[in-house]
C-alpha positions as CSV (number, residue, x, y, z in Angstrom):
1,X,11.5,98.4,123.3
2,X,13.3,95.4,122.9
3,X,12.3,91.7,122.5
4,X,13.5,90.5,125.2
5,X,11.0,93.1,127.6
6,X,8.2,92.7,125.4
7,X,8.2,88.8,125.9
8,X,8.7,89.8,129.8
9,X,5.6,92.3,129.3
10,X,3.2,89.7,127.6
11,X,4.3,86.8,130.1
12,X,3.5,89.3,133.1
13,X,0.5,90.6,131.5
14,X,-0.6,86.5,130.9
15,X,0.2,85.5,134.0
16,X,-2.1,88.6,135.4
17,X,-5.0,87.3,133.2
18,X,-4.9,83.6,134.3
19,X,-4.6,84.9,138.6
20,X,-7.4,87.3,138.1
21,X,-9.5,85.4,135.6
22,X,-9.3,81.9,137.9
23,X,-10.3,80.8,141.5
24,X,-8.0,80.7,144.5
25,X,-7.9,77.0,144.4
26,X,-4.6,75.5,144.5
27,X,-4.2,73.8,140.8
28,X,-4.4,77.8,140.1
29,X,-1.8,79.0,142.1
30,X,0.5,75.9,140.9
31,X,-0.3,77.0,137.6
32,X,1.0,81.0,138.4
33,X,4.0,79.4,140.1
34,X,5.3,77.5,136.5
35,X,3.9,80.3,134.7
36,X,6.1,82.4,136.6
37,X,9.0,80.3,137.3
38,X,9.0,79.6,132.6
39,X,8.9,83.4,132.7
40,X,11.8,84.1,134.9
41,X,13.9,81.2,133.4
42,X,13.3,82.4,129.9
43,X,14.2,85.9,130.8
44,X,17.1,85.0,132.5
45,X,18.4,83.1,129.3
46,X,17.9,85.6,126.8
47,X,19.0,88.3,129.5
48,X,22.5,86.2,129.7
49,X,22.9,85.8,126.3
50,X,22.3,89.9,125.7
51,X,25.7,90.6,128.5
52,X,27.8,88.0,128.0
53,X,31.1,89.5,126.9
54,X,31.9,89.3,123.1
55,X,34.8,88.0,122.4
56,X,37.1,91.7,121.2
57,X,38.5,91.0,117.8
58,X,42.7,91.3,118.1
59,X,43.5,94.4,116.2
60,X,46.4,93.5,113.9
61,X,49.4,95.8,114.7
62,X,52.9,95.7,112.6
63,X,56.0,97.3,113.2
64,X,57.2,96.2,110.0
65,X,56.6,99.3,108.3
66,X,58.9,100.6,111.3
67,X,61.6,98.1,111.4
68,X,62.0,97.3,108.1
69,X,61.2,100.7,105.2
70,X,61.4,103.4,107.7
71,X,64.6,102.5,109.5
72,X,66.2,101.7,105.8
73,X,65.6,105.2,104.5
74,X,68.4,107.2,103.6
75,X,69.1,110.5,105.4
76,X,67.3,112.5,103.2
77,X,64.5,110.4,103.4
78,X,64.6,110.0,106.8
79,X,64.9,113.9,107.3
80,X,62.1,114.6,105.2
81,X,59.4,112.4,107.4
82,X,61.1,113.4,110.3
83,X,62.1,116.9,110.5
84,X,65.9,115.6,111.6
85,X,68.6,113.7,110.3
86,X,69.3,109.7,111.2
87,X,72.4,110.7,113.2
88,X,70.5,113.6,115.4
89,X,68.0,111.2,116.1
90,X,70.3,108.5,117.2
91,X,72.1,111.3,119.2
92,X,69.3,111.8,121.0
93,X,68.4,107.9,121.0
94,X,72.0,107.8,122.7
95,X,71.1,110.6,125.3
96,X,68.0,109.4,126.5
97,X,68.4,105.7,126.7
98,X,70.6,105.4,129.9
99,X,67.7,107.3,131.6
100,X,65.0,104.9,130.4
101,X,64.2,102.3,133.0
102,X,60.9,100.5,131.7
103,X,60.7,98.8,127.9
104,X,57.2,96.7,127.9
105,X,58.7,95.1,125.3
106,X,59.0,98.2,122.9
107,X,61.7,99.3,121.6
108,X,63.1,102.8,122.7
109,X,63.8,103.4,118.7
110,X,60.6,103.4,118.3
111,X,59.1,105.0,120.9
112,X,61.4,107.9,119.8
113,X,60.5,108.0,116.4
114,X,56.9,107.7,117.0
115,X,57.0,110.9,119.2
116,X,59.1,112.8,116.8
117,X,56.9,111.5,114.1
118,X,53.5,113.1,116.0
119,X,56.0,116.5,116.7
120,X,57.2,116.5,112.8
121,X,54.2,115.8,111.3
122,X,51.0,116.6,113.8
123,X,49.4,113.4,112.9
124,X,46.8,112.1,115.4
125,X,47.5,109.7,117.8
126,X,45.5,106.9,115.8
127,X,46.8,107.1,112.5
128,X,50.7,106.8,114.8
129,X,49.7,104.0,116.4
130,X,48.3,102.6,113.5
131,X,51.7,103.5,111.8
132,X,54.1,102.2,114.1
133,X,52.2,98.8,115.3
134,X,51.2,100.1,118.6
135,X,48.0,100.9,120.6
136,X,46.8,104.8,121.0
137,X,46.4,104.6,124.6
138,X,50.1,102.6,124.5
139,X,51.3,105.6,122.1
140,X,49.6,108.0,124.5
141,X,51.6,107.0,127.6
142,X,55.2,106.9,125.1
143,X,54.2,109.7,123.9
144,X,54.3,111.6,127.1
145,X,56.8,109.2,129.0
146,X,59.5,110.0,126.1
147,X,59.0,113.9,126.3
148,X,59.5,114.4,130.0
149,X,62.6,112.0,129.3
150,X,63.6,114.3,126.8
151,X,63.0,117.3,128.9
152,X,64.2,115.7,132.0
153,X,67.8,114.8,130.2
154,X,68.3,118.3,128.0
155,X,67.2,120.6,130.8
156,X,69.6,119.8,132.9
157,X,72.4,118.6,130.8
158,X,72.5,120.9,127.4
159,X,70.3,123.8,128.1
160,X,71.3,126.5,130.0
């Protein structure tokens, strides 16, 4: 039980004591009335206090380890994390781009990479988003938005 409906229980259970325990006169009932009324104003403060919104705590997200070490690898490098080489992935980069028709401010490099990051390496989405500066439910959406691209484009154009 918490402390806010134990005070609630002992101020009910008070103000019970005093109605039963005095006469019907009217200093009694004015005296149940501010009972009551302290009672229901102190509940309601400490019953705002407990759901007022807490302020959520930014999350600090970088795309520097993008931008600036991954995208400065060397091919082998590069091939090694991503189970292609820098000139495959900007072939498909090339591909897919004309089809793209929504950014949100995110780079299309990047939502590449982080999806052929997940598909090289099986990661989970956290430790991705994490990785490339973006949210998991943001990822989530590239994630699946990049491989119907994908799809979409190399079905119908290159696989036959």
């Amino acid at each position: 039980m918490t402390n806010h409906q134990t005070f609630f229980l002992l101020a009910i259970d008070t103000l019970y004591e005093t109605s039963s325990s005095s006469s019907n006169s009217s200093s009694s009932s004015d005296e149940e009335i501010e009972i009551l009324t302290g009672v229901v104003q102190t509940f309601q403060t400490l019953n705002g206090s407990k759901f007022k919104k807490k302020k959520q705590q930014k999350r600090v997200k970088s795309t520097v380890w993008f931008t600036n070490i991954c995208m400065q690898w060397q091919n082998e490098e590069f091939r090694r994390h991503f189970r292609l080489g820098r000139d495959t992935f900007e072939w498909i980069l090339r591909e897919i781009s004309p089809e793209t028709t929504e950014n949100h401010g995110i780079s299309m490099h990047l939502k590449l990479a982080a999806t052929l990051w997940f598909l090289a390496t099986g990661e989970s989405f956290r430790a991705i988003a994490q990785r490339f500066g973006i949210g998991v439910s943001t990822f989530h959406c590239y994630f699946r938005n990049t491989i119907q691209l994908i799809i979409n484009v190399f079905l119908k154009e290159k696989i036959r």
